[in-house]
Residue frames as qw, qx, qy, qz and C-alpha x, y, z in Angstrom:
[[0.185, -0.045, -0.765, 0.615, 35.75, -10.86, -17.43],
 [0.309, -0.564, -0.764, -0.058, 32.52, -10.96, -15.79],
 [0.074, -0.516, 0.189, -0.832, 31.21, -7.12, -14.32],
 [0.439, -0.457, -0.690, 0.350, 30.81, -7.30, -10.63],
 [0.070, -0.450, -0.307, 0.836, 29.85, -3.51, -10.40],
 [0.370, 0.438, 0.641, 0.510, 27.30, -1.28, -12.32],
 [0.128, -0.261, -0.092, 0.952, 27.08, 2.42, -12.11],
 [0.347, 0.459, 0.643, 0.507, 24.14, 4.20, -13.29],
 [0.025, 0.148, 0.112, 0.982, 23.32, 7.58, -14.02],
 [0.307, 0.350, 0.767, -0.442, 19.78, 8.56, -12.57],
 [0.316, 0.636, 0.155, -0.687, 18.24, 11.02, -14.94],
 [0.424, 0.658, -0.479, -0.398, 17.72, 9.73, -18.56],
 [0.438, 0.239, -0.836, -0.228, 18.67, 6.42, -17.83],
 [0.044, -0.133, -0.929, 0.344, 16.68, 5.31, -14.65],
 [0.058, 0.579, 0.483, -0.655, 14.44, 8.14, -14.43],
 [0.440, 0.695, 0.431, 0.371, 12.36, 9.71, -17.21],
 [0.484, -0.003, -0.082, 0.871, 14.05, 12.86, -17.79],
 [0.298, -0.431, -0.182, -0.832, 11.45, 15.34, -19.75],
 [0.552, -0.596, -0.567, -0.137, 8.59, 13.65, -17.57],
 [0.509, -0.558, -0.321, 0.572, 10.42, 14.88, -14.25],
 [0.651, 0.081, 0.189, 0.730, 12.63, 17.82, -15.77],
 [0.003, 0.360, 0.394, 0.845, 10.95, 19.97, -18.13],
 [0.261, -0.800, -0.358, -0.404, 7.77, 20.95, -15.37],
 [0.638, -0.527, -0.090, 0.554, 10.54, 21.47, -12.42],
 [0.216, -0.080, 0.080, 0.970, 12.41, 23.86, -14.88],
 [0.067, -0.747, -0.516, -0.414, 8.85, 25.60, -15.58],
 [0.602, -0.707, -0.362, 0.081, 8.26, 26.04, -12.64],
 [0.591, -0.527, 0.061, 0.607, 11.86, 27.13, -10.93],
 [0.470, 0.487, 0.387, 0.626, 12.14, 29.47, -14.62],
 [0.049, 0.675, 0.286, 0.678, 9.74, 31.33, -14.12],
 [0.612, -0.733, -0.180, 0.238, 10.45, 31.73, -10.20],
 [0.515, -0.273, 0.140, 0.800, 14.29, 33.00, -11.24],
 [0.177, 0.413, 0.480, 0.754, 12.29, 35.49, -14.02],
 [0.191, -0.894, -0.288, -0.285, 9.76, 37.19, -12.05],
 [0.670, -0.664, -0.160, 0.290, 12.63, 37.44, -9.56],
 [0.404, 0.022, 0.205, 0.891, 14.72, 39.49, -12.16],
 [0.118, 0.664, 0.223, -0.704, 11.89, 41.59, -12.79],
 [0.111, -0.151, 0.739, 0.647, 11.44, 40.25, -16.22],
 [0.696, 0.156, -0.314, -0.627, 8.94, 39.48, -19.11],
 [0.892, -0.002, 0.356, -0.278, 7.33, 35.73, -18.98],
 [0.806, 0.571, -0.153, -0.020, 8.72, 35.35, -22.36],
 [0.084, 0.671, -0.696, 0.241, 12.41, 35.16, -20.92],
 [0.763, -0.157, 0.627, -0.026, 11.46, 31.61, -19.65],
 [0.812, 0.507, 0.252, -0.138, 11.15, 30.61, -23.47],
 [0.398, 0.788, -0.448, 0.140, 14.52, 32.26, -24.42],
 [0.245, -0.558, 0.753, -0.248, 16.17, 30.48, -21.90],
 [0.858, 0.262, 0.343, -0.280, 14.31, 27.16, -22.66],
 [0.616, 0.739, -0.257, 0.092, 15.51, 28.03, -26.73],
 [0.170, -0.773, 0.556, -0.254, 19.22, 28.28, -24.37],
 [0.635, -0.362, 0.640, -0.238, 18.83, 24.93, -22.81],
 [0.161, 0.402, -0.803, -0.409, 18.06, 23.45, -25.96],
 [0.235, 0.190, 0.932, -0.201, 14.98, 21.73, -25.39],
 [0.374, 0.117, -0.292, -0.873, 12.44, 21.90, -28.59],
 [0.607, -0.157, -0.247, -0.739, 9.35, 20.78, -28.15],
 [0.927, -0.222, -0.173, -0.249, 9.18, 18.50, -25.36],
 [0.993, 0.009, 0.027, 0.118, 12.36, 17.29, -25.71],
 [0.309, -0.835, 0.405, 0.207, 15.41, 18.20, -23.77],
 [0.549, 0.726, -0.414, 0.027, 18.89, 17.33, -25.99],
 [0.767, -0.629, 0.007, 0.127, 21.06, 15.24, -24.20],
 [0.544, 0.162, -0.142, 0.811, 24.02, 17.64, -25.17],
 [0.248, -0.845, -0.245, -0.405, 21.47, 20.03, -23.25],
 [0.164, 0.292, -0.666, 0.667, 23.42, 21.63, -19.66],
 [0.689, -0.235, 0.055, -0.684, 19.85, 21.25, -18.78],
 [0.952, -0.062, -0.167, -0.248, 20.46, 17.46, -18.96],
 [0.903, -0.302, -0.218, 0.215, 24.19, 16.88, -17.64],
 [0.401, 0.283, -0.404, 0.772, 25.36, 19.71, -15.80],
 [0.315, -0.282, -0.560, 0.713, 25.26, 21.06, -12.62],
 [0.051, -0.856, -0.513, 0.046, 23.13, 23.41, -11.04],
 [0.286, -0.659, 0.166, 0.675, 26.20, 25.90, -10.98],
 [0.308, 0.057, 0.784, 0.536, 26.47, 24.95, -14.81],
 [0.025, 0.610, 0.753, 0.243, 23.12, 25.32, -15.81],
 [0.146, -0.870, -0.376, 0.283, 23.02, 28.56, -14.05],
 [0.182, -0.512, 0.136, 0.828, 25.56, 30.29, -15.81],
 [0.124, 0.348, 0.832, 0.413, 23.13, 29.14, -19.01],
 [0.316, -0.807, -0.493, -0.077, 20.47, 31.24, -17.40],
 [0.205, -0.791, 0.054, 0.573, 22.61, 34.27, -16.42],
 [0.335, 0.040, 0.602, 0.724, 23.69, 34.33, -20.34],
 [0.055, 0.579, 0.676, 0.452, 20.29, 34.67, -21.04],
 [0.270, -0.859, -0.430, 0.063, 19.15, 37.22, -18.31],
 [0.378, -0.472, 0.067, 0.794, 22.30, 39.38, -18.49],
 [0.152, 0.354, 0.589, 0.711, 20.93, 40.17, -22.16],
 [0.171, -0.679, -0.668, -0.251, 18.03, 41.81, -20.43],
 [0.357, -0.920, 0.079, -0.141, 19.16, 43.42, -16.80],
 [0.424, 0.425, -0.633, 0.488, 22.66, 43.80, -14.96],
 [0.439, -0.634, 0.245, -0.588, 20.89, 44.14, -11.63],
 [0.964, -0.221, 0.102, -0.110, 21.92, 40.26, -11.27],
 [0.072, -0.596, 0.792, 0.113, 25.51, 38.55, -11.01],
 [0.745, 0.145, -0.619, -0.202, 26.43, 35.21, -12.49],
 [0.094, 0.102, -0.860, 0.491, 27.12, 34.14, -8.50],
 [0.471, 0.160, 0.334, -0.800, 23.24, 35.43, -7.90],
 [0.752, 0.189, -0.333, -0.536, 21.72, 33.66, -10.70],
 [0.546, 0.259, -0.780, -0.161, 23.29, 30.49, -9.79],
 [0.119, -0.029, -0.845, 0.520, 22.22, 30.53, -6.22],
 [0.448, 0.183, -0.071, -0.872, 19.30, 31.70, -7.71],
 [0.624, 0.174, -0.694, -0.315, 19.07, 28.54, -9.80],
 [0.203, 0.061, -0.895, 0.393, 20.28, 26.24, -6.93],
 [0.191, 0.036, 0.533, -0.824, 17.02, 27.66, -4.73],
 [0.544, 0.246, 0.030, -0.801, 14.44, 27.57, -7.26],
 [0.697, 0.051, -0.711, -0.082, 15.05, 23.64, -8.83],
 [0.318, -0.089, -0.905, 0.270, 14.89, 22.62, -5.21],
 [0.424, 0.220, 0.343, -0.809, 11.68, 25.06, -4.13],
 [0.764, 0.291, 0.083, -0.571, 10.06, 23.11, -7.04],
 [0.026, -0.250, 0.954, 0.164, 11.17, 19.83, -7.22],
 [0.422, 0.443, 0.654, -0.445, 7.36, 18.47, -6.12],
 [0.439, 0.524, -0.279, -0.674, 6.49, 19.76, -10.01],
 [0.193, 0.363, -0.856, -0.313, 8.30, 16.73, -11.57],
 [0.942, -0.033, -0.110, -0.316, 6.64, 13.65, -12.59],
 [0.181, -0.556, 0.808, 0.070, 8.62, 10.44, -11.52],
 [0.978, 0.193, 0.067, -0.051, 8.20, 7.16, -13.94],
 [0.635, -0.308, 0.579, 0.409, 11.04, 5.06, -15.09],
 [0.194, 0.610, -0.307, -0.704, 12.30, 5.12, -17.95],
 [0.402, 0.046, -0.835, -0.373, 11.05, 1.76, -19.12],
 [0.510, -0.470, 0.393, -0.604, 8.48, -0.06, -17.38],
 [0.962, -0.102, -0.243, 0.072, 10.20, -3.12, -17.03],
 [0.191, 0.733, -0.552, 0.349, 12.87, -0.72, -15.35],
 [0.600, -0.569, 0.400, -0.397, 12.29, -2.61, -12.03],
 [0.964, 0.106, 0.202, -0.133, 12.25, -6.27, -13.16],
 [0.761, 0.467, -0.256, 0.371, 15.77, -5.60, -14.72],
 [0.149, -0.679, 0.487, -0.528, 17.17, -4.03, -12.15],
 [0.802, -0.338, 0.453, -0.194, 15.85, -6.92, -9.49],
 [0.948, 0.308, -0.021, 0.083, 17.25, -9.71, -12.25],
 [0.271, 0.739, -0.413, 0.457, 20.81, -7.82, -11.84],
 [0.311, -0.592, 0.503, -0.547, 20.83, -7.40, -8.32],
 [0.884, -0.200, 0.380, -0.186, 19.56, -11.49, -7.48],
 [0.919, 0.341, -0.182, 0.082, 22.38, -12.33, -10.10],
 [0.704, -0.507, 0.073, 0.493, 25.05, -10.97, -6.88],
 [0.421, 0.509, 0.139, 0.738, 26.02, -7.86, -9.44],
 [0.233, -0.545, -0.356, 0.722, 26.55, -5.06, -6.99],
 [0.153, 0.764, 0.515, 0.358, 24.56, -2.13, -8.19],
 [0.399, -0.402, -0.147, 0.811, 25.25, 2.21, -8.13],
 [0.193, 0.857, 0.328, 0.349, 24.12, 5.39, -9.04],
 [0.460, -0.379, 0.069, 0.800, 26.46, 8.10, -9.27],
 [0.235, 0.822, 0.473, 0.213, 24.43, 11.54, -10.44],
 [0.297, 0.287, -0.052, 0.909, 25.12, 15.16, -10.53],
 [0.369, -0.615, -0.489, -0.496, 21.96, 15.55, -8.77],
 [0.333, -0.571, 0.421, -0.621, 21.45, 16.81, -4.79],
 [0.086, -0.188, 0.921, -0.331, 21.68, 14.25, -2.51],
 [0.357, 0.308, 0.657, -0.589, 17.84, 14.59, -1.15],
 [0.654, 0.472, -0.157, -0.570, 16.28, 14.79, -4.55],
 [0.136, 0.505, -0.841, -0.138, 18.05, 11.92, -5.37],
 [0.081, 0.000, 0.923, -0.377, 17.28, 9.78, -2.56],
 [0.592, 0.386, 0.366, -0.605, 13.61, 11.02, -2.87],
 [0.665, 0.348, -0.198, -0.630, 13.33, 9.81, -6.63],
 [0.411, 0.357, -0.836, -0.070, 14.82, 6.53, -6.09],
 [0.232, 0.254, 0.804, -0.484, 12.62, 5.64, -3.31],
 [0.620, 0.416, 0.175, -0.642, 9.71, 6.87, -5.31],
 [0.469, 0.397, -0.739, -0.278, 10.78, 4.63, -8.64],
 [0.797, -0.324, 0.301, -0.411, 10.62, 2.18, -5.90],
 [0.862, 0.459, -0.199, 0.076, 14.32, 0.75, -6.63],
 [0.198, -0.843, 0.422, -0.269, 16.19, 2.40, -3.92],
 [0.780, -0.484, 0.315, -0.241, 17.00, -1.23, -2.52],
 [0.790, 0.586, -0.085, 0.158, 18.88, -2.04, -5.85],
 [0.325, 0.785, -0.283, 0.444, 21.92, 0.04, -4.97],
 [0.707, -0.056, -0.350, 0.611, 24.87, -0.57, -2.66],
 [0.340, -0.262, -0.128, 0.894, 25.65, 2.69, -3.07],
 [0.313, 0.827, 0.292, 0.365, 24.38, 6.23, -4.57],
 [0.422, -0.440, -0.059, 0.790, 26.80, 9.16, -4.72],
 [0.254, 0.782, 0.296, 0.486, 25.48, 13.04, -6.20],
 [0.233, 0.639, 0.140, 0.720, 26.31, 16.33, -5.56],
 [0.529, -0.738, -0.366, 0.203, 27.03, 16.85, -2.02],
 [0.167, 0.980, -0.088, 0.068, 29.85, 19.50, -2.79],
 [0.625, -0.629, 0.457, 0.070, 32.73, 17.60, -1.18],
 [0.522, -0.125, 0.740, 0.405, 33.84, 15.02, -3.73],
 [0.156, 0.496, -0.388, -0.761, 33.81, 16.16, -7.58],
 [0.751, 0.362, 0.406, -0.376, 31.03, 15.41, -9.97],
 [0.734, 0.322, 0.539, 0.260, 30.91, 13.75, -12.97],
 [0.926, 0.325, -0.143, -0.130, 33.14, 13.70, -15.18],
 [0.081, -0.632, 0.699, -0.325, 35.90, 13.71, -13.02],
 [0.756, 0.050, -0.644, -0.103, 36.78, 10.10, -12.49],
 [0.252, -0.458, 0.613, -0.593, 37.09, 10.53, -8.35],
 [0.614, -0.322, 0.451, -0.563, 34.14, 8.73, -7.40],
 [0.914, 0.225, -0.330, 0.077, 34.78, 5.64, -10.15],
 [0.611, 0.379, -0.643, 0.263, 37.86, 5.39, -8.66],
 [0.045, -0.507, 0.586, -0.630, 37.11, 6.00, -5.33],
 [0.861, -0.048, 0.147, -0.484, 34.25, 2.74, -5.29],
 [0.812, 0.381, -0.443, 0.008, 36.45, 1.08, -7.21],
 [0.354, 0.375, -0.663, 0.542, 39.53, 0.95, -4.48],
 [0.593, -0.215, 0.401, -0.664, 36.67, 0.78, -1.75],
 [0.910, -0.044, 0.214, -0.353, 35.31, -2.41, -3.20],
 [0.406, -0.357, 0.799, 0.262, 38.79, -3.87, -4.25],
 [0.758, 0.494, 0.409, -0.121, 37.69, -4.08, -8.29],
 [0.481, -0.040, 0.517, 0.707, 39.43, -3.90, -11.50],
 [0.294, 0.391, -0.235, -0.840, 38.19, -1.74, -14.28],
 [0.398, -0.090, -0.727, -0.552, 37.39, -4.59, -16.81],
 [0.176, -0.222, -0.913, 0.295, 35.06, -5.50, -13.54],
 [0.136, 0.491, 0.484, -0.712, 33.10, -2.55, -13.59],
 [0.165, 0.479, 0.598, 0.621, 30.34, -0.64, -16.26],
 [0.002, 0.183, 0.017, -0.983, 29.14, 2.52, -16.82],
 [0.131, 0.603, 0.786, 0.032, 25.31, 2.86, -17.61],
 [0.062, -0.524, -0.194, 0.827, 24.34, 6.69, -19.06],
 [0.474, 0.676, 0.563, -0.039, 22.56, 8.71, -21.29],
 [0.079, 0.981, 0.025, -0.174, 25.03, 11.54, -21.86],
 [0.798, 0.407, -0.382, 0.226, 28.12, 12.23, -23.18],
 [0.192, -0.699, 0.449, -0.522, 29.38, 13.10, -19.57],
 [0.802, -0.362, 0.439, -0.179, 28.57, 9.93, -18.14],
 [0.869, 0.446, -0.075, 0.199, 30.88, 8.60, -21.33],
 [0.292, 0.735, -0.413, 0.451, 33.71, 10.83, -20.54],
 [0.505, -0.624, 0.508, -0.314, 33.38, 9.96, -16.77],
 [0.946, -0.122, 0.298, -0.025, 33.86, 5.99, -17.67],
 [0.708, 0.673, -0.195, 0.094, 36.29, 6.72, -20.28],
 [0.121, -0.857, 0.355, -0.353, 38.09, 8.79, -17.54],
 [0.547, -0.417, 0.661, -0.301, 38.44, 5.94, -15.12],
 [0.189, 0.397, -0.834, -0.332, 39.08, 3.35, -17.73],
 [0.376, 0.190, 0.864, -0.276, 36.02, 1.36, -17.64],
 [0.055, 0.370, 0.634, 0.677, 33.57, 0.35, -20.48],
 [0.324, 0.282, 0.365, -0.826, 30.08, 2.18, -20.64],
 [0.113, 0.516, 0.772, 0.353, 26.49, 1.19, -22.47],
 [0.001, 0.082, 0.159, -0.984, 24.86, 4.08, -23.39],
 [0.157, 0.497, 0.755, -0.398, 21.18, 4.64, -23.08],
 [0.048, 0.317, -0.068, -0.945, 19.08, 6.52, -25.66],
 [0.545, 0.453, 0.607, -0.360, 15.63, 6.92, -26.93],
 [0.689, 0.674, 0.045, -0.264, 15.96, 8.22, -30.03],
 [0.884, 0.236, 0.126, 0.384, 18.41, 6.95, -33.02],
 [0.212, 0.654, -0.360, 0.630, 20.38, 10.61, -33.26],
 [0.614, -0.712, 0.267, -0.212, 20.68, 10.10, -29.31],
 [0.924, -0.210, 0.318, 0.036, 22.19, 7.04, -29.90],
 [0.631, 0.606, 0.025, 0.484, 24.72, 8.30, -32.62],
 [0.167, -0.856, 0.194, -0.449, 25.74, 10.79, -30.67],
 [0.735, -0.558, 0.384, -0.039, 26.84, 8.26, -28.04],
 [0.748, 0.661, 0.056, 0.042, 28.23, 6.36, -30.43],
 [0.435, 0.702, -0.173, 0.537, 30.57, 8.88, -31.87],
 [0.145, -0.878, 0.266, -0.371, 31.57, 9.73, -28.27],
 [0.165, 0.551, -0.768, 0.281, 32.91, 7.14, -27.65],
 [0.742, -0.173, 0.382, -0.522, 30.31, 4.29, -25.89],
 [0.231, -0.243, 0.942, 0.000, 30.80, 0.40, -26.22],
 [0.045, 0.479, 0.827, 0.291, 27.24, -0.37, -27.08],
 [0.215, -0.033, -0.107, -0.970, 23.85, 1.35, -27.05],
 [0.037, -0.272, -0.946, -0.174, 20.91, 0.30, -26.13],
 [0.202, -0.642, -0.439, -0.595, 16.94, 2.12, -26.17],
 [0.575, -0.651, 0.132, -0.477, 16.37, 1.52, -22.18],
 [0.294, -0.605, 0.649, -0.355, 17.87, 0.57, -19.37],
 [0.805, -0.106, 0.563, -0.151, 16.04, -2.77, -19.01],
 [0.826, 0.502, -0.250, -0.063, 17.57, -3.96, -22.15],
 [0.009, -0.793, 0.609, -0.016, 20.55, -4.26, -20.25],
 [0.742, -0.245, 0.577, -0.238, 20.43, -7.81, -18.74],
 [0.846, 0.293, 0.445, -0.020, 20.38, -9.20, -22.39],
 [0.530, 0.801, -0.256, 0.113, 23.60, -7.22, -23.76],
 [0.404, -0.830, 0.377, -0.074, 25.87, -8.19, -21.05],
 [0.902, -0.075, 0.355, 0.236, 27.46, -11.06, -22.36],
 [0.673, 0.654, 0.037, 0.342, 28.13, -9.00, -25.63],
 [0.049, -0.980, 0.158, -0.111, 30.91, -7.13, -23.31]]
C-alpha cells in the first residue's frame, strides 16, 4: 500500500546533528560546570559520558535521543563523582536551562543538501509530511524555519510535557486516528534506535538514516526496514516498501 504519512525525526535525520549539537553542549557544559564549582576538565568527562569521540556524537549517545531530563541524569552521574552540593532534580533543571540559554551556539545545515528538494518532491507528490522530536517546542520550530522547510510539515509534535515522547507510541497513534490512517499507510524516518522502537511500537515500518556503515548496522540489527545515508535518498527507496 502506498504511504500517505511520513514522520521524521529532526535531529540526525533533517538536521545535522554534531554541526548543531556538539557547540550547544559546549557551551551549556561548561555553564552547568562552573555552576557546580568545578574544574573545566569535567566538561570532557562528561563529553567521554555522552559518548561522543572526536567530533562525533554515537547515535546510541543520550546526548543524541534522550531527553533533557535523560541526558541530565548523564551529567549528574558525572558531577556527583566530584560534589554532593547538587541533586539529580538540580542538575536536570540545570541541564533544561543551560541547552536552551545556548541554543544560538548551534550551527543549523541539513543533513544533505538536497534535503530541501526531497522534501518539496514528497510534499507536491500529496504525501502528508511530520516531525515528531524529543526536542522543545521553540527550538524546534526555530530550526525548521531556519532549514527553511517548515512549510513541508502538516504537523510537528516535541516535547511540550503533556503528551509522552518518543518512544512511547502516543503521538503515532494519536496522528494516526486524527488523520483516519492505517499503519501500512504510514513511515517512520530516524536516525536512532528510539525512533525504531517508537515505529515498531505503533506498528508501522521505519527507514533508518545513517552516515556511517556501523550507524547503519546498528539500525539494522534493531530492527529498521531499510537504511539509507540521508534523508534525501528517500524519494528513490519508496517503492522498495
Amino acid at each position: 500500500m502506498d504511504k500517505k504519512l511520513i514522520i521524521f525525526d529532526k535531529d540526525g535525520t533533517l538536521l545535522d546533528f554534531d554541526a548543531f549539537w556538539l557547540p550547544v553542549s559546549e557551551a551549556a557544559l561548561s555553564y552547568i560546570v562552573e555552576y557546580a564549582k568545578l574544574p573545566s576538565s569535567v566538561v570532557s568527562e562528561i563529553f567521554d559520558a555522552f559518548d561522543v569521540r572526536d567530533g562525533v556524537t554515537s547515535i546510541t549517545s543520550e546526548l543524541c535521543h534522550g531527553t533533557y531530563a535523560s541526558m541530565g541524569r548523564v551529567i549528574f552521574s558525572v558531577i556527583k563523582k566530584h560534589t554532593d552540593a547538587l541533586s539529580e532534580n538540580e542538575i536536570i533543571a540545570l541541564t533544561r536551562e543551560a541547552y536552551h540559554k545556548y541554543m544560538d551556539k548551534g550551527e543549523i545545515k541539513p543533513t544533505s543538501p538536497k534535503l530541501y528538494e526531497a522534501l518539496k518532491e514528497l510534499y507536491d507528490s500529496g504525501i502528508t509530511l511530520g516531525v515528531v522530536t524529543t526536542d522543545a517546542p521553540l527550538v524546534t520550530e526555530e530550526c525548521l524555519k531556519k532549514l527553511g522547510i517548515r512549510e513541508f510539515f502538516t504537523f510537528v509534535l516535541s516535547d511540550d510535557g503533556v503528551m509522552p515522547t518518543k518512544p512511547s507510541p502516543d503521538s503515532l497513534d494519536f496522528v494516526r486516528e486524527k488523520l483516519s490512517l492505517s499503519k501500512n499507510e504510514i513511515l517512520m524516518v530516524g536516525d536512532t534506535l528510539t525512533d525504531i522502537s517508537y515505529a515498531k511500537a505503533g506498528g508501522v515500518q521505519v527507514v533508518g538514516v545513517a552516515k556511517t556503515e556501523e550507524n547503519a548496522e546498528i539500525l539494522r540489527n534493531g530492527g529498521a526496514d531499510l537504511v539509507i545515508h540521508d534523508a534525501s535518498k528517500l524519494c528513490e527507496v519508496l517503492s522498495a516498501l
